[in-house]
TIFI-366083 format. One record per residue (C-alpha): x, y, z; residue in three letters; residue number from 1. Coordinates in nm, 4 decimals. Example, Ala and Ser with C-alpha at 12.3 -4.5 7.8 and 13.67 -1.06 7.14 Angstrom:
% residues 2
SITE     east    north       up  aa   i
SITE   1.2300  -0.4500   0.7800 ALA   1
SITE   1.3670  -0.1060   0.7140 SER   2
//
This chain:
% residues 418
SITE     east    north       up  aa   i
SITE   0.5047   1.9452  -9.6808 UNK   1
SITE   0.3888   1.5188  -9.7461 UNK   2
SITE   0.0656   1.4008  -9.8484 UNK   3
SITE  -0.0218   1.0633  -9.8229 UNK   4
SITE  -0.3270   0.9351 -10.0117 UNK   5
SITE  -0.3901   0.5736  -9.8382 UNK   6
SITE  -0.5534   0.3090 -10.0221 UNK   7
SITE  -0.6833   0.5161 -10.3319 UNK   8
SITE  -0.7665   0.3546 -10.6768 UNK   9
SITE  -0.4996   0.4115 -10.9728 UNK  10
SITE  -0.5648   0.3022 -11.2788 UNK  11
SITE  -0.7297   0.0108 -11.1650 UNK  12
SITE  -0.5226  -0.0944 -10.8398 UNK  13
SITE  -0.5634  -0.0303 -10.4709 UNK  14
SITE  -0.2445   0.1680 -10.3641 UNK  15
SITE  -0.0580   0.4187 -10.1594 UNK  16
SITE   0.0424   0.7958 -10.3375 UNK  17
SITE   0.2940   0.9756 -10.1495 UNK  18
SITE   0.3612   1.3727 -10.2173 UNK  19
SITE   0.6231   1.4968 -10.1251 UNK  20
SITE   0.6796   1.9351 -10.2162 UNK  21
SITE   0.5428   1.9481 -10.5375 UNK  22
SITE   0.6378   1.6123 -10.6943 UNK  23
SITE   0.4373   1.2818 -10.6436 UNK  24
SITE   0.7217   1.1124 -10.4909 UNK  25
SITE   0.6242   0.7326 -10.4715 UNK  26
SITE   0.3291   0.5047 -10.5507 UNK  27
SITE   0.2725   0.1997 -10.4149 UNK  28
SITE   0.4449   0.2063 -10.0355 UNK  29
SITE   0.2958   0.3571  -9.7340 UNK  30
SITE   0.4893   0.6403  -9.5375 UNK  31
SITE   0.4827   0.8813  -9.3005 UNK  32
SITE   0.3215   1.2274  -9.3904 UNK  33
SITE   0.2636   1.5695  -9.2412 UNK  34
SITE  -0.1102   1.5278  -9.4214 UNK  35
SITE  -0.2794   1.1499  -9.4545 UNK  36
SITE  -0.5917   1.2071  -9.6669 UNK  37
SITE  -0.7974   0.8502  -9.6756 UNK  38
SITE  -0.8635   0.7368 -10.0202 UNK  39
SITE  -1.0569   0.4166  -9.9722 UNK  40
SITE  -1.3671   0.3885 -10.2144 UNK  41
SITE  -1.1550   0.7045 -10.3808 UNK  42
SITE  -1.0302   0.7428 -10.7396 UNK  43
SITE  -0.7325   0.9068 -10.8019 UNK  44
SITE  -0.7352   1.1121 -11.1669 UNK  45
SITE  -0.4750   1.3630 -11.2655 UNK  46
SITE  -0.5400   1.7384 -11.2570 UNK  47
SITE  -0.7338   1.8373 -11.5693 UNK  48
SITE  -0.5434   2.0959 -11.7971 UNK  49
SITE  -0.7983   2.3983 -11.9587 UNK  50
SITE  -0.6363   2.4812 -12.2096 UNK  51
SITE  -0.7928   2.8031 -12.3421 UNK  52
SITE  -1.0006   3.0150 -12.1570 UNK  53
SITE  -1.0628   3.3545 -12.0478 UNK  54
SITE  -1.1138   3.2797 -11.6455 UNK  55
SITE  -1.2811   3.6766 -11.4929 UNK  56
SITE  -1.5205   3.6106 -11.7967 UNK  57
SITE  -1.7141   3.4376 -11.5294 UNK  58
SITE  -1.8666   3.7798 -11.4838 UNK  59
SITE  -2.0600   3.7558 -11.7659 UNK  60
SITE  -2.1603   3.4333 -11.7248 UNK  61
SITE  -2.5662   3.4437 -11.8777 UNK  62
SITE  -2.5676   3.8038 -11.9437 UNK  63
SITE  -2.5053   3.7839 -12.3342 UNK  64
SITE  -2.6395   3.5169 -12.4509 UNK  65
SITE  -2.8181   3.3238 -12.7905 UNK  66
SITE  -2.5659   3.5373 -13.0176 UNK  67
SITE  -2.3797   3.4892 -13.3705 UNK  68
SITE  -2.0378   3.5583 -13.2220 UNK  69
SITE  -1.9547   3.8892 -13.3947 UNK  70
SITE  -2.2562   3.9900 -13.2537 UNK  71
SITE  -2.2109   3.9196 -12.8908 UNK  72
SITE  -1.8234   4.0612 -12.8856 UNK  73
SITE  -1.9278   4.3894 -13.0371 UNK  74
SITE  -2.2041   4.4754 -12.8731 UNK  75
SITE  -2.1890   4.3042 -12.5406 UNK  76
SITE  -1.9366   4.1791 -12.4402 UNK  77
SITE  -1.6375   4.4748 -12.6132 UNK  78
SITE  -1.8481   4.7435 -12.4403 UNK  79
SITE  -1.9073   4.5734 -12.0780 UNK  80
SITE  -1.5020   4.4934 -12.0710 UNK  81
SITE  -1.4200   4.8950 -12.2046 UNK  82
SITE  -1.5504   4.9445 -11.8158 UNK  83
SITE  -1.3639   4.6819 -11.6284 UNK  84
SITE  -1.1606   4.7281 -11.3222 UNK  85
SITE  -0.8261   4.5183 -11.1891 UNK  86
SITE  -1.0572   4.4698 -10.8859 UNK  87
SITE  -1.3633   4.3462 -11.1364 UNK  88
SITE  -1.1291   4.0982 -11.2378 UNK  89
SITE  -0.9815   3.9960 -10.9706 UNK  90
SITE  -1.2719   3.8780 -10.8306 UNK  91
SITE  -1.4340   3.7460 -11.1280 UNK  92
SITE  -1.1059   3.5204 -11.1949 UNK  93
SITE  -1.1355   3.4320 -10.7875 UNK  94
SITE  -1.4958   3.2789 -10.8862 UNK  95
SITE  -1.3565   3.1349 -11.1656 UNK  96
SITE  -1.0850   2.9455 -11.0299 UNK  97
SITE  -1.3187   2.8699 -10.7524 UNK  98
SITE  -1.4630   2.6737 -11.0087 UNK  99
SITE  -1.1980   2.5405 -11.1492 UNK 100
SITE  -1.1093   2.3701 -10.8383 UNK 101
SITE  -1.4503   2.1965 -10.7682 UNK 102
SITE  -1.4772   2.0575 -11.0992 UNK 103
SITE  -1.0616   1.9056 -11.0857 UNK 104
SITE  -0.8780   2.1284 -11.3324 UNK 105
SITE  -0.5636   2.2141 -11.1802 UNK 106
SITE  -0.4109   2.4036 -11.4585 UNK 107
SITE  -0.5378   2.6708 -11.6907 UNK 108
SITE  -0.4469   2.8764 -12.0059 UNK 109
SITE  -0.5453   3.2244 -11.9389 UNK 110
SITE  -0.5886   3.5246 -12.1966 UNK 111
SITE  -0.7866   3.8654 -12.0675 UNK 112
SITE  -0.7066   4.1921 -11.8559 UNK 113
SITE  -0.5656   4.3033 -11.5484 UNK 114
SITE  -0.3700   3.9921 -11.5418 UNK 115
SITE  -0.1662   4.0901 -11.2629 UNK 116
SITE  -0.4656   4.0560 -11.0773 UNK 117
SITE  -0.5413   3.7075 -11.2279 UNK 118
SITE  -0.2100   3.6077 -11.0879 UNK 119
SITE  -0.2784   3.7797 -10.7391 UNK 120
SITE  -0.6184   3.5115 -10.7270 UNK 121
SITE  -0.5042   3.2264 -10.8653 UNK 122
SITE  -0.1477   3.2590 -10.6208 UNK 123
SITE  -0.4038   3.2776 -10.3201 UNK 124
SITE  -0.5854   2.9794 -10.4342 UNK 125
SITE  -0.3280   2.7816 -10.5288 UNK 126
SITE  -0.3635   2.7183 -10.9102 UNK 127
SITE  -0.1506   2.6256 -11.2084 UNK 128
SITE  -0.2174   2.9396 -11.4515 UNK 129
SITE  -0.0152   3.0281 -11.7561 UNK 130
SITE  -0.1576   3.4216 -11.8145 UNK 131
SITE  -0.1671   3.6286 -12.1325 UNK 132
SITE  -0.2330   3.9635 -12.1149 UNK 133
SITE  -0.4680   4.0105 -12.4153 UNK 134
SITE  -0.3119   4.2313 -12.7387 UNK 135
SITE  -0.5706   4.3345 -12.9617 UNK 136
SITE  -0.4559   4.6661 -13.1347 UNK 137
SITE  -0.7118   4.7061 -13.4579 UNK 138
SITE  -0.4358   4.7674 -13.6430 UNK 139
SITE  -0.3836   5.0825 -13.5389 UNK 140
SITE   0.0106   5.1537 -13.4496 UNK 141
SITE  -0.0222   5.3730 -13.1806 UNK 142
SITE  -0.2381   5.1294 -12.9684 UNK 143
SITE  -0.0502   4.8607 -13.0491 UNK 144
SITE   0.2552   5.0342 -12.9105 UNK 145
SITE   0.0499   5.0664 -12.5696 UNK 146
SITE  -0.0891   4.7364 -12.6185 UNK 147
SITE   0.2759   4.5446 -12.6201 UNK 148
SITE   0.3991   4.7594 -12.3708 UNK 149
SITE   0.1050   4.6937 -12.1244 UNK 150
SITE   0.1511   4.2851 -12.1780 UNK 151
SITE   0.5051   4.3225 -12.1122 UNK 152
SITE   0.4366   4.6015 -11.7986 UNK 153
SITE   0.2008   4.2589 -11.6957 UNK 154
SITE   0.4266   3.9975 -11.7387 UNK 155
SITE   0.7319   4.1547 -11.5615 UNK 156
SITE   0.4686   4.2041 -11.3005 UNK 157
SITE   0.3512   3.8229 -11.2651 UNK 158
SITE   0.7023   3.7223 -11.2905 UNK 159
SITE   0.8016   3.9587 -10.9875 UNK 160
SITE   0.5373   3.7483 -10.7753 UNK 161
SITE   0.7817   3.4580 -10.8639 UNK 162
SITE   0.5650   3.1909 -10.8279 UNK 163
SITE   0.6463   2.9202 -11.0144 UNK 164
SITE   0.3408   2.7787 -11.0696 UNK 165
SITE   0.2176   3.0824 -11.2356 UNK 166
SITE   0.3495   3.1891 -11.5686 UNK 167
SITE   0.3173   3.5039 -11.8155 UNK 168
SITE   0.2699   3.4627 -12.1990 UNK 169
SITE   0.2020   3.6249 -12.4502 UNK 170
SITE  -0.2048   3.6758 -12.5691 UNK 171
SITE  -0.2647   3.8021 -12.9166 UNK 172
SITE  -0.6201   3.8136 -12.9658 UNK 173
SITE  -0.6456   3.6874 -13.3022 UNK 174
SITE  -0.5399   3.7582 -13.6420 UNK 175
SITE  -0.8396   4.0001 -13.7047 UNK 176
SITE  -0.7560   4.2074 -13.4349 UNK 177
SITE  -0.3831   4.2286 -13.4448 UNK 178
SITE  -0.2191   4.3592 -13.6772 UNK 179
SITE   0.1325   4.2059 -13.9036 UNK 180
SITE   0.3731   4.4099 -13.7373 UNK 181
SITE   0.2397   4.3595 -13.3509 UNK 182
SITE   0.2805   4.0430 -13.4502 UNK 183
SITE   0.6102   3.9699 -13.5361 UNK 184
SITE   0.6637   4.2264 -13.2912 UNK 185
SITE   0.5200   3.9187 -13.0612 UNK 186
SITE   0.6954   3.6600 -13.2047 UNK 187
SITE   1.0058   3.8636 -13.1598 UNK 188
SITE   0.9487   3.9209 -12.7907 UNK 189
SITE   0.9022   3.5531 -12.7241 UNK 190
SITE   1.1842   3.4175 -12.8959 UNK 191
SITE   1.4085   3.6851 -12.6504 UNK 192
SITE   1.2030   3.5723 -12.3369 UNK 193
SITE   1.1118   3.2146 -12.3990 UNK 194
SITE   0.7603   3.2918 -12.3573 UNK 195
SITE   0.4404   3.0994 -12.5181 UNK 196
SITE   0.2433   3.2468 -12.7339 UNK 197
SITE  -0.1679   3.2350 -12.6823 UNK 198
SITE  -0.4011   3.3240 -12.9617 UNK 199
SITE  -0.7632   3.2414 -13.1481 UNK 200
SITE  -0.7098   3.0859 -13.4721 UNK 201
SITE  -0.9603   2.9877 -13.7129 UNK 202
SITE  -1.2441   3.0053 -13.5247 UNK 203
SITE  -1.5047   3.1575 -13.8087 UNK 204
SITE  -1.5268   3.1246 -14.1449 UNK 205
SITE  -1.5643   3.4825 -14.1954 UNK 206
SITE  -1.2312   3.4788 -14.0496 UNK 207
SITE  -1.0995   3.2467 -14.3067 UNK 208
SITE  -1.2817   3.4478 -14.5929 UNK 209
SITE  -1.1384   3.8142 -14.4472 UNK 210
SITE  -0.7391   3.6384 -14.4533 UNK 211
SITE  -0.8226   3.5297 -14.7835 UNK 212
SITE  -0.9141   3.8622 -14.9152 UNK 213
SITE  -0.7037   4.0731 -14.7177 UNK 214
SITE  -0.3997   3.8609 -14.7781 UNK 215
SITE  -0.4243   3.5659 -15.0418 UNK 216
SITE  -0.3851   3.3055 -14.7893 UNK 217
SITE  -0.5664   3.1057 -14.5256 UNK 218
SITE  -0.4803   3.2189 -14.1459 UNK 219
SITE  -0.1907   2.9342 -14.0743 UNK 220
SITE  -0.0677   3.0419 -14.3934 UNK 221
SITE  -0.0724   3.3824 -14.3283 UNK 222
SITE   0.0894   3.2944 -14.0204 UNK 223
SITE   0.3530   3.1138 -14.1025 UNK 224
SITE   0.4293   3.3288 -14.3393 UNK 225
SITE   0.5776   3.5892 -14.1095 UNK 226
SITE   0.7416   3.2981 -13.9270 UNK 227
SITE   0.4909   3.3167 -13.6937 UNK 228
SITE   0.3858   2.9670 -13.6303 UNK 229
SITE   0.6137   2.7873 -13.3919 UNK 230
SITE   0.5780   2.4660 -13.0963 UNK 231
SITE   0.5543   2.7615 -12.8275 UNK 232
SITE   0.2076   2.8880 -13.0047 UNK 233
SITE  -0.1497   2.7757 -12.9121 UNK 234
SITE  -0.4239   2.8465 -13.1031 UNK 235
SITE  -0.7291   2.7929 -12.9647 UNK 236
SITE  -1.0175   2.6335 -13.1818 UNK 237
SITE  -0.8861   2.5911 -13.5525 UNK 238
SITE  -1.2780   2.4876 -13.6538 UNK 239
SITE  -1.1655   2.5495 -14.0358 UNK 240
SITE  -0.8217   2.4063 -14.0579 UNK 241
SITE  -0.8073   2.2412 -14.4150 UNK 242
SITE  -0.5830   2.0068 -14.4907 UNK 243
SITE  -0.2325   2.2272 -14.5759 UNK 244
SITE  -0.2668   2.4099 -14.3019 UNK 245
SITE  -0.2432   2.0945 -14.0298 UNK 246
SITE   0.0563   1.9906 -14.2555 UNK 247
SITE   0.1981   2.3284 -14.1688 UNK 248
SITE   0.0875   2.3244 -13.7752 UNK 249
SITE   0.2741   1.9936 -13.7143 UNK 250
SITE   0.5519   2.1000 -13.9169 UNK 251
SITE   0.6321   2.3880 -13.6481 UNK 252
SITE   0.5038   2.2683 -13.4031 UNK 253
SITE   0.2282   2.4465 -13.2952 UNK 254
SITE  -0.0593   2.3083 -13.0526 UNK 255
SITE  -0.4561   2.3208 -13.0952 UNK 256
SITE  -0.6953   2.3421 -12.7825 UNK 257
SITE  -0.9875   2.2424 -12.9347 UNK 258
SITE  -1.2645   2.4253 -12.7346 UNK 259
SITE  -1.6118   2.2145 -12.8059 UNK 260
SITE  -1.9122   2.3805 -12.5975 UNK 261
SITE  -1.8414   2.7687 -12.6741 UNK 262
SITE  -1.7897   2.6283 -13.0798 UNK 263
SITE  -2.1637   2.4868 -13.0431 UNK 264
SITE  -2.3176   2.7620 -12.8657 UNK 265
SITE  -2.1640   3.0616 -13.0647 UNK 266
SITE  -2.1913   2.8261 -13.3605 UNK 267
SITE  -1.8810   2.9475 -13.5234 UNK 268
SITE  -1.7918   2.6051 -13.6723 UNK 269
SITE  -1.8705   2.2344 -13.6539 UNK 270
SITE  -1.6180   2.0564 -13.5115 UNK 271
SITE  -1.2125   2.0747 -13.5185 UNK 272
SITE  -1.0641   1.7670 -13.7906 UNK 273
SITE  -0.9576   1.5924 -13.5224 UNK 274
SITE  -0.8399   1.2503 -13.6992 UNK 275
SITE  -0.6263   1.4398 -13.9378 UNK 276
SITE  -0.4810   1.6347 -13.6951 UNK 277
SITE  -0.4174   1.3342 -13.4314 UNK 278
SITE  -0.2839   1.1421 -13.7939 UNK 279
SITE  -0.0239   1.4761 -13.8609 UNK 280
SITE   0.0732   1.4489 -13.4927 UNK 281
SITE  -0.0543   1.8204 -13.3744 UNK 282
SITE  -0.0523   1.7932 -12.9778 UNK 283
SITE  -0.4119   1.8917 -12.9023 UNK 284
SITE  -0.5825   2.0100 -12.6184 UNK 285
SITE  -0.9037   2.0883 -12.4636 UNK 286
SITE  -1.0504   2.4305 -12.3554 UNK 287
SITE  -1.3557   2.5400 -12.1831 UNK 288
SITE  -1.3305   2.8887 -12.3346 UNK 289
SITE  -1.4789   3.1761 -12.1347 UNK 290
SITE  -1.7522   3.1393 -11.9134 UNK 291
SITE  -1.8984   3.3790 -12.1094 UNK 292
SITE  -1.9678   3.1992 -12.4241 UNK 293
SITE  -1.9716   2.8310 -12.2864 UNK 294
SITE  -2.1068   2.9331 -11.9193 UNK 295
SITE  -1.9625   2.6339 -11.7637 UNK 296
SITE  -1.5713   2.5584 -11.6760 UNK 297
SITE  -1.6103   2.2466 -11.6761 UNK 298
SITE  -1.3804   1.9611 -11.8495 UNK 299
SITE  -1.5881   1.6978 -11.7707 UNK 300
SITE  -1.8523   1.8684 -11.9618 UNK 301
SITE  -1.5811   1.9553 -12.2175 UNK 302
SITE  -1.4988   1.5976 -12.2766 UNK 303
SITE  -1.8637   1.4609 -12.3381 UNK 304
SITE  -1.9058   1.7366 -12.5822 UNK 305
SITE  -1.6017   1.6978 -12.7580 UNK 306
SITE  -1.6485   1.3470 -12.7869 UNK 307
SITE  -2.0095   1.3836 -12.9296 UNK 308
SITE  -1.9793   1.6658 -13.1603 UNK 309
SITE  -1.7055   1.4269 -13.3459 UNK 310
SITE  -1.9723   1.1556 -13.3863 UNK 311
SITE  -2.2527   1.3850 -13.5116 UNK 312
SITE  -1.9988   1.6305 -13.7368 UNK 313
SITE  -1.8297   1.2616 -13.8985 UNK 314
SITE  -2.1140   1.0370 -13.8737 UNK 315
SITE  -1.8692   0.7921 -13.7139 UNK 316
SITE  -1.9442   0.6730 -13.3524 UNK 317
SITE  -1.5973   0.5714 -13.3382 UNK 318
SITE  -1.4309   0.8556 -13.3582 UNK 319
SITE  -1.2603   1.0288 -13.0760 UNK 320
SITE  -1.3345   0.7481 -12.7797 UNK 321
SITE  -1.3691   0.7661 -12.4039 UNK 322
SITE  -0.9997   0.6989 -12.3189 UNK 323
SITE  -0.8872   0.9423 -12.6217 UNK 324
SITE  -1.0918   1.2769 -12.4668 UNK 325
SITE  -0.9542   1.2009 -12.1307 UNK 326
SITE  -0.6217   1.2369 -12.2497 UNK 327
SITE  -0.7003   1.5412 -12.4706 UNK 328
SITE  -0.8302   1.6659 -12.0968 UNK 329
SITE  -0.5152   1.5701 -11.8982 UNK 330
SITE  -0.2055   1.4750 -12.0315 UNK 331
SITE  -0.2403   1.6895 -12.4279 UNK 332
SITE  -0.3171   1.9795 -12.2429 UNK 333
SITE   0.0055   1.9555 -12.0640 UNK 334
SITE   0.1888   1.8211 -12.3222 UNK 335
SITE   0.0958   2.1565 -12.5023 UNK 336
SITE   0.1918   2.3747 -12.2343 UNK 337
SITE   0.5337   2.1725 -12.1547 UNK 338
SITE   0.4670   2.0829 -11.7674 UNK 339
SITE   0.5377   1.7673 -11.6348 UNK 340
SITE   0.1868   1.6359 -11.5088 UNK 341
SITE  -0.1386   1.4928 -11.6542 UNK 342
SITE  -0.0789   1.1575 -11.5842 UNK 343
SITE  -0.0066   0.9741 -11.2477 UNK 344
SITE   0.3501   0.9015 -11.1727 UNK 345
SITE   0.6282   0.9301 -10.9825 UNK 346
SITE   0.8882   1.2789 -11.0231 UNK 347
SITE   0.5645   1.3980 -11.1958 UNK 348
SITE   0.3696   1.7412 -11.0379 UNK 349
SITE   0.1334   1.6041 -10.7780 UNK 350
SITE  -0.1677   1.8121 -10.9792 UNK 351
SITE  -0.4192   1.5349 -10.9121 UNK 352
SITE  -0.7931   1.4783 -10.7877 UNK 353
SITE  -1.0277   1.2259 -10.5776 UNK 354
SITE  -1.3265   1.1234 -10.7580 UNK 355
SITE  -1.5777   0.9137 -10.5269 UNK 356
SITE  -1.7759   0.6545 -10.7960 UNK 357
SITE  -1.9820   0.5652 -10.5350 UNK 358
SITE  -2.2948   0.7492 -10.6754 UNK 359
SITE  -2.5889   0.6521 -10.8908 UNK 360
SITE  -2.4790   0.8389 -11.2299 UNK 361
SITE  -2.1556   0.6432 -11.2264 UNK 362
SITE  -2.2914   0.3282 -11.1563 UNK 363
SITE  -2.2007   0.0670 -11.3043 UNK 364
SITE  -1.8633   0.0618 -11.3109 UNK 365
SITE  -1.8217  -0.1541 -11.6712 UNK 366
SITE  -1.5594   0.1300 -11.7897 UNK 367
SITE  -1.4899   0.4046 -11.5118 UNK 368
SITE  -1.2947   0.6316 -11.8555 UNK 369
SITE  -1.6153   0.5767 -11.9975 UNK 370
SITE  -1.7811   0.6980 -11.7081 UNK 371
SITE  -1.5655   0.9983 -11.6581 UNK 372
SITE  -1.6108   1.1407 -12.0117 UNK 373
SITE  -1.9982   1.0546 -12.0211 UNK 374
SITE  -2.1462   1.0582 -11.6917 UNK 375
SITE  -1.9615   1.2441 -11.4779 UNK 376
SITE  -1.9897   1.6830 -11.4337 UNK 377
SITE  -1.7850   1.8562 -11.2497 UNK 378
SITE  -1.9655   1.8285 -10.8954 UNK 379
SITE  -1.7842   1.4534 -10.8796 UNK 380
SITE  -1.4573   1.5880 -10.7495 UNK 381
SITE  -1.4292   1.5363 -10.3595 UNK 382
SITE  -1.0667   1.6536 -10.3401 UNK 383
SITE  -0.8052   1.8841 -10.5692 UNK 384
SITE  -0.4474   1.8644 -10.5163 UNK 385
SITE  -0.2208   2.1506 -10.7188 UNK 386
SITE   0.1376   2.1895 -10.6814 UNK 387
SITE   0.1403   1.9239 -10.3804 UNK 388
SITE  -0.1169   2.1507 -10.1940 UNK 389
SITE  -0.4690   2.0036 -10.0942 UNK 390
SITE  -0.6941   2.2789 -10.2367 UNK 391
SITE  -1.0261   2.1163 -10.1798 UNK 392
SITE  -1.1333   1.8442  -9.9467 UNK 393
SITE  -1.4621   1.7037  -9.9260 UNK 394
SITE  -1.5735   1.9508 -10.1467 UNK 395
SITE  -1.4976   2.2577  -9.9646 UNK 396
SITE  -1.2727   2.5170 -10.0427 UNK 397
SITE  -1.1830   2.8098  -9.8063 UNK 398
SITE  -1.3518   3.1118  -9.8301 UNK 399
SITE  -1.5815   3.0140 -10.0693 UNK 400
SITE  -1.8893   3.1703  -9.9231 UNK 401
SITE  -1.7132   3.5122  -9.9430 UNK 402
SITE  -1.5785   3.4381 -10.3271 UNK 403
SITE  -1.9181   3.3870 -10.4649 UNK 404
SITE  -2.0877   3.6437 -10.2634 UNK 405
SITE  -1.7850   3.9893 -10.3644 UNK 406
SITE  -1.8063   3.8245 -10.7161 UNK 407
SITE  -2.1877   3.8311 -10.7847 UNK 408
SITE  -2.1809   4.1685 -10.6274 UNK 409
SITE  -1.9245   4.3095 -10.8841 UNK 410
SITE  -2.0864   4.0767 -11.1686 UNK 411
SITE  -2.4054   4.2762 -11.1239 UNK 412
SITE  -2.2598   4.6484 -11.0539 UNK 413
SITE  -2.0523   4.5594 -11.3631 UNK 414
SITE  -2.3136   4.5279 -11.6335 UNK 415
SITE  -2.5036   4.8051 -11.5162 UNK 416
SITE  -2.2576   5.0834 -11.4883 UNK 417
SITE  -2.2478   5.3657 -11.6744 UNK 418
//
């Protein structure tokens, strides 16, 4: 299959972008194509990368919310998910990529249940996904030997789909919730398969304080302690890194998706140290989180927050700029997860998206980045293009009707079954 996008703005310039199979094959000269999509007045953008989230969340999108975050896991949110189905979440990752699509993010960092049936929706809707069935054993051994075996019973699964867009890895929960030997038990597993490795780190203080009783060292300590800690591990939010422990993170390697609007709304911390870990050289990230606990997956909304709570937490207005969040959005995200898009280019993965400026929130045009990070929302996106496949056009995906209408229906028998 070719795509050719005629006369479509990139970075700045009037041009030609020709697909061809996955791969964004040339720029610049017009050619024959099995699809021509016509880009005039269009700007082209790469694929956004979410890089932490918890997509069939989407079913409890407004059901639990205004809580301190221990709050709203242990008595919402554990106790909904103890009564989840594979077809529950199926469906509520179908909504959620549905999403995805019409707001441009092309590839996402997964971490939940049933992910065999996160694989089965995002395969039918054409999505980059990188899944992680979700370990969280409460230190007890004998469900942390069902716990391991059920991620690995998941990931031979998704791998049997062979898709190549769609990839299994490995989801601790968090530190608090997984206990020393599941994890190196973990770390062991993805050394032998070459997986990544997907976990919460540092998200609350109390977290900080518990590691610091129970162990007599800071979670990245702790971590890299047990030789934990390595450039195939993502930890998502790291609101209370201190100083030795980003020395440590870009010492191994490990990446940070920084996850703004569910860090405000849960209020678990004020903002990531994002100049000291840019300054270390951490590869960083952004995240919606769950639609759960930021409601919205949405990296244009991501970026404006980001970029704000910076200013207010630093009291600089400088910090973290238009064209740096768009890059956290794009090209860190899949610098983090080692694919070759995020940016525009040729023998890079045509993951890109049509924006059309031509409406009155992004007008003027003095700096479209500037425009993208503070103006724009999600509902900008007229096309999405994953994997060389057109997934919206004009704003329409197939079979949406029917994806909002089975998920709302399972969203609502959900929460109120016994």
């Amino acid at each position: 299959m070719s795509i050719l996008i005629r006369d479509v703005q990139v970075e700045g310039e009037i041009t030609q972008v020709y697909i061809e199979g996955n791969r964004i094959a040339e720029i610049g000269k017009r050619r024959e194509a099995d699809v021509v999509i016509d880009g005039r007045g269009k700007v082209a953008l790469p694929g956004f990368v979410n890089l932490h989230t918890h997509s069939a969340m989407t079913l409890f999108r407004g059901w639990a919310d205004d809580l301190d975050l221990s709050t709203w896991l242990e008595t919402r949110i554990w106790p909904a998910e103890a009564k989840l189905t594979p077809d529950d979440v199926y469906w509520g990752a179908k909504l959620a990529g549905l999403e995805m699509i019409k707001s441009g993010i092309t590839t996402f960092n997964d971490m939940y249940f049933h992910m065999d049936q996160v694989a089965k929706a995002t395969r039918e809707l054409g999505l980059r996904a990188f899944l992680a069935e979700g370990i969280i054993d409460l230190n007890d051994p004998e469900r942390a030997v069902k716990q391991i075996r059920t991620a690995e019973e998941m990931n031979r699964r998704i791998e049997g789909m062979k898709v190549d867009r769609i990839t299994p890895v490995f989801g601790p929960h968090a530190i608090y919730t997984v206990s020393r030997d599941s994890l190196l038990r973990i770390r062991e597993l993805a050394d032998k398969r070459g997986s990544l490795i997907h976990l919460h780190l540092s998200e609350t203080k109390r977290e900080v304080d518990d590691c610091l009783v129970e162990t007599g060292m800071r979670p990245v300590k702790y971590l890299d302690s047990l030789g934990f800690l390595a450039k195939d591990v993502i930890a998502a939010h790291g609101c209370w890194l201190d100083p030795s422990e980003i020395e440590i993170l870009a010492h191994t390697g490990a990446k940070v998706a920084h996850c703004p609007v569910s860090n405000m709304k849960l209020a678990t911390g004020a903002a990531i140290p994002y100049d000291a870990l840019r300054e270390a050289g951490v590869v960083m990230g952004l995240g919606t989180d769950g639609p759960a606990s930021s409601n919205r997956l949405d990296m244009f909304e991501a970026m404006k927050f980001a970029a704000l709570l910076q200013k207010f937490a630093t009291g600089d207005p400088k910090v973290l700029p238009a064209p740096e969040v768009f890059e956290l959005a794009s090209l860190g995200g899949a610098k983090a997860l080692g694919i070759d898009a995020g940016v525009i280019g040729v023998d890079r993965l045509a993951d890109l998206i049509l924006i059309d400026p031509r409406r009155p929130e992004l007008a003027p045009r003095h700096s479209d980045v500037s425009n993208w990070v503070y103006s724009a929302h999600g509902s900008v996106v007229d096309t999405t293009i994953c994997d060389g496949a057109v997934l919206m056009r004009n704003g329409r995906v197939k079979g949406e009707s029917e994806i909002l209408e089975r998920a709302s229906q399972v969203a609502q028998d959900l929460v109120t079954r016994e």
